[in-house]
N, C-alpha and C positions, 0 to 999 in steps of 0.2 A: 246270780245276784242281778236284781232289774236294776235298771239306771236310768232308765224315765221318770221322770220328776212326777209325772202321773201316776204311775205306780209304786214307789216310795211312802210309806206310811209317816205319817206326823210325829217329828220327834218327843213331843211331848205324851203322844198318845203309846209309843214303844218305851218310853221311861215309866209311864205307869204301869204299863205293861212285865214292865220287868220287873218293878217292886211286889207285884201281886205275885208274880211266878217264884221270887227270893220268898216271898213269906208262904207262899206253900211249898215250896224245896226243903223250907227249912230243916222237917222232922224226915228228911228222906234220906238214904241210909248209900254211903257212896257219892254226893254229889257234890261237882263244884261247886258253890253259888253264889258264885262273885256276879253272873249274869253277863258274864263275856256272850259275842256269837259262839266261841267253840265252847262254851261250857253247855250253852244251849244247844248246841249239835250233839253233841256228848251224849246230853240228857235224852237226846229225843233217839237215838241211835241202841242206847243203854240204859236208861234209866227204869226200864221196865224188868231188869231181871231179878232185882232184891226189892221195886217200890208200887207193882202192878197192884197190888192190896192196898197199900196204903189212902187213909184218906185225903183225900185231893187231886189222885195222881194222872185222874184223866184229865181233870181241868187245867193240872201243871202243863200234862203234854200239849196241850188244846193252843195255850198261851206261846208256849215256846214253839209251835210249827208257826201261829201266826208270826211272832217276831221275825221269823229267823224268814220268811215270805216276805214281810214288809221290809226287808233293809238291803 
């Protein structure tokens, strides 16, 4: 986890972040999507073995390494 105020992404710019990642989790099969950090680690760890097809699911992943980088 970075702890430099520098490297810290904008809270408001990781709350969008995360609503965009909820609405495309949502149809994916197995996932937390409360959009906690661990449900996002979760996801990015597992969420490719039942939702690599699925549409959205690079851009879900795409979303959740940024998050999970910026906090």
């Amino acid at each position: 986890m970075n702890t430099s105020p520098e490297s810290k992404m904008d809270i408001f710019r990781i709350l969008n972040l995360r609503t965009e990642w909820e609405d495309l989790a949502r149809n994916f099969v197995g996932v937390n999507q409360n959009g906690t950090v661990d449900s996002l680690d979760d996801f990015v760890k597992n969420g490719a073995r039942k939702n690599r097809f699925r549409p959205g699911f690079d851009k879900a992943i795409d979303i959740a390494e940024t998050i999970l980088k910026g906090v």
